[in-house]
C-alpha positions as CSV (number, residue, x, y, z in Angstrom):
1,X,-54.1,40.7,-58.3
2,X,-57.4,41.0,-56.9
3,X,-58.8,43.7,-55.7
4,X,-58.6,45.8,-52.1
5,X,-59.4,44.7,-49.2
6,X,-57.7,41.5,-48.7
7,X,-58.7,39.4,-46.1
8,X,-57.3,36.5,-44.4
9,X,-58.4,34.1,-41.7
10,X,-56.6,31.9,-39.2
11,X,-57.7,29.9,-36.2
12,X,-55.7,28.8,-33.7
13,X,-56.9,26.5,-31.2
14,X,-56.4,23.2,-29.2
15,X,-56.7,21.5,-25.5
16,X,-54.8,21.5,-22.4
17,X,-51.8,19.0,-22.7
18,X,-52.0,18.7,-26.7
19,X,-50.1,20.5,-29.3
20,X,-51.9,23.8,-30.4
21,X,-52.3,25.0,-34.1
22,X,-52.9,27.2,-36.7
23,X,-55.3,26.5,-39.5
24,X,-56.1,28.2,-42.5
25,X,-58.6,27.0,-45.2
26,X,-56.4,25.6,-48.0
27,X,-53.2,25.4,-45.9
28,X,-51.7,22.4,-43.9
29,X,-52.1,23.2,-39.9
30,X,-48.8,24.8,-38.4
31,X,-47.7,23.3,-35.0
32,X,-47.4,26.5,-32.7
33,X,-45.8,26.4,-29.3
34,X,-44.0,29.6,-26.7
35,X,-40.8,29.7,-28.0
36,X,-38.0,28.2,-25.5
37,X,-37.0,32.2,-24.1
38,X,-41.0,32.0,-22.8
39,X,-40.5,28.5,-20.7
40,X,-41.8,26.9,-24.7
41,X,-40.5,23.6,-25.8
42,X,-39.0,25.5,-28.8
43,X,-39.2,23.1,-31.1
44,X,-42.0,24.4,-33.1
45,X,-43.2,27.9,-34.2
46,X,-44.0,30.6,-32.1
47,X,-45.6,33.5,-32.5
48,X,-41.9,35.4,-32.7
49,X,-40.2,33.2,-35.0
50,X,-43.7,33.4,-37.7
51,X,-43.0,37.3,-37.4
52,X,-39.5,37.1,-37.8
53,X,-40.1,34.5,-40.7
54,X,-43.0,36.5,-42.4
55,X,-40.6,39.7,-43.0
56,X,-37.8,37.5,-44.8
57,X,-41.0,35.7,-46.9
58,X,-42.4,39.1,-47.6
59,X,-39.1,40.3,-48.6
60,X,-38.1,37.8,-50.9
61,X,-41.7,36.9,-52.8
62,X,-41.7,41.3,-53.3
63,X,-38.3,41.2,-54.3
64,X,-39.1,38.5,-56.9
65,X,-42.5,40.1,-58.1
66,X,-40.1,43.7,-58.6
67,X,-37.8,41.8,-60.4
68,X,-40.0,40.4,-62.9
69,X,-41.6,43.1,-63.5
70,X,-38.2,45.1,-64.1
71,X,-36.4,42.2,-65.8
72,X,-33.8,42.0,-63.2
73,X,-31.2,38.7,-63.9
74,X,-30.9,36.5,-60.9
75,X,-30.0,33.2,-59.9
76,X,-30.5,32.7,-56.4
77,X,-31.4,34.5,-53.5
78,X,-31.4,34.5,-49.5
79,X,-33.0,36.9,-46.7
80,X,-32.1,36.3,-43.0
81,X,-33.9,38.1,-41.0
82,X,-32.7,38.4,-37.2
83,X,-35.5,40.0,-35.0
84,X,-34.8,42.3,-31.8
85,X,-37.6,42.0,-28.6
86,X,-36.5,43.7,-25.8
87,X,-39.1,45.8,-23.1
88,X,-39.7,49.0,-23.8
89,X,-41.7,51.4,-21.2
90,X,-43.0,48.0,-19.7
91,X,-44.1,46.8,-23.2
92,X,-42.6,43.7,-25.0
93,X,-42.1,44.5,-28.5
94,X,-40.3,44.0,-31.5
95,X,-37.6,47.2,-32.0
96,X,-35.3,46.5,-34.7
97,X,-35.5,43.6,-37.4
98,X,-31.9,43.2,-39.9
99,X,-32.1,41.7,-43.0
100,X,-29.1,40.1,-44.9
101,X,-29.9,39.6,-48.4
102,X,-27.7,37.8,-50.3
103,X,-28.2,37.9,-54.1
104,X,-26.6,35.8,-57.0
105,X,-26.8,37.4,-60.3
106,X,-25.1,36.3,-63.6
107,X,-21.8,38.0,-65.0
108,X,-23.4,40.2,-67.4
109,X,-26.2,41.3,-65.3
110,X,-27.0,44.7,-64.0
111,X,-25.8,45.3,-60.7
112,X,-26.8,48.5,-60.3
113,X,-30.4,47.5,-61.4
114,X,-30.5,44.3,-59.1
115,X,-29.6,46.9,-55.8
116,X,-32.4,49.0,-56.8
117,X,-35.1,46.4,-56.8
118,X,-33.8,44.6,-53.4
119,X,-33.6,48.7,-52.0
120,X,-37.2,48.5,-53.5
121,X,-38.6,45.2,-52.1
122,X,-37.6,46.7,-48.5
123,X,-39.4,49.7,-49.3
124,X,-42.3,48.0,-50.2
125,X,-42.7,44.3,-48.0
126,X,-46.2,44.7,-46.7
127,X,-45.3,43.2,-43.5
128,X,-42.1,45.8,-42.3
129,X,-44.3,48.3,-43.4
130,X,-47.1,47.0,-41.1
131,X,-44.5,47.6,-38.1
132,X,-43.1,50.5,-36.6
133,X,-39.8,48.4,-35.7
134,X,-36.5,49.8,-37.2
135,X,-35.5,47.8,-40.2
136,X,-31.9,47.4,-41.4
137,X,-31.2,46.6,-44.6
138,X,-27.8,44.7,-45.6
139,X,-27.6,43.6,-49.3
140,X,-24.7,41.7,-50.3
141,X,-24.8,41.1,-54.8
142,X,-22.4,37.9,-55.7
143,X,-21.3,37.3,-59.3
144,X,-22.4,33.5,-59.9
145,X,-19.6,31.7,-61.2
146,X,-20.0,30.1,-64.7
147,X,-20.5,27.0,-64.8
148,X,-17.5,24.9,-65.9
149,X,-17.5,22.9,-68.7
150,X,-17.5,18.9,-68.9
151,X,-14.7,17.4,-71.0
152,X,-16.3,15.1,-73.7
């Protein structure tokens, strides 16, 4: 990892009547739009649904750095985020984000272990911590079934 500070760039920009988006050197440019509850087309990503989006990516690429890095055994996992944005004291914000994580691990892997580092990745995603929203955390851990054996 390089070293503190990090810093990142984006412009968004565009004209009157034509699709507006979000560039970032290196990075294909993002279609952005209101979503459809602010009169948007909704059909391309808004502002909302990159926030909502960037907690579930943050979750799962800390989850999988963690779990390297403590040998946790895992075959797949998902992180749905559903994001809350209601008025508070004449303020639109963000007040509560839940996150359903589902994780597969192997038959002999650790369970215990594997709940500690998705208990960990929440503690530690850069972007809930960035927020003073309340964050749920719902972790579901499936045993993946082994895979069944082709007759020769």
């Amino acid at each position: 990892m390089k070293n503190y500070p990090h810093c990142y760039r984006v412009v968004a920009g565009g004209r009157p009547g034509e699709n507006f988006e979000l560039i970032s050197r290196d990075l294909p440019p993002l279609a952005i739009a209101a979503p459809a509850e602010f009169d948007g087309p909704g059909d391309r990503w808004s502002p909302e649904t990159m926030l909502v989006g960037s907690i579930a990516a943050c979750f799962i690429l800390t989850f999988t750095a963690i779990a390297r890095a403590s040998n946790v055994v895992w075959t797949a996992v998902t992180c749905e985020v559903d994001g809350r944005l209601e008025r508070v004291d004449n303020v639109t914000q963000f007040t509560r984000f839940d996150l359903h994580v589902r994780l597969v691990v192997p038959a002999a892997a650790d369970q215990p272990q594997a709940r500690r580092a998705l208990e960990r990745a929440e503690r530690q995603c850069l972007i809930s911590n960035s927020l003073r929203a309340t964050f749920d955390l719902r972790a579901d851990i499936d045993v993946a079934r082994p895979e069944p054996v082709a007759a020769a």
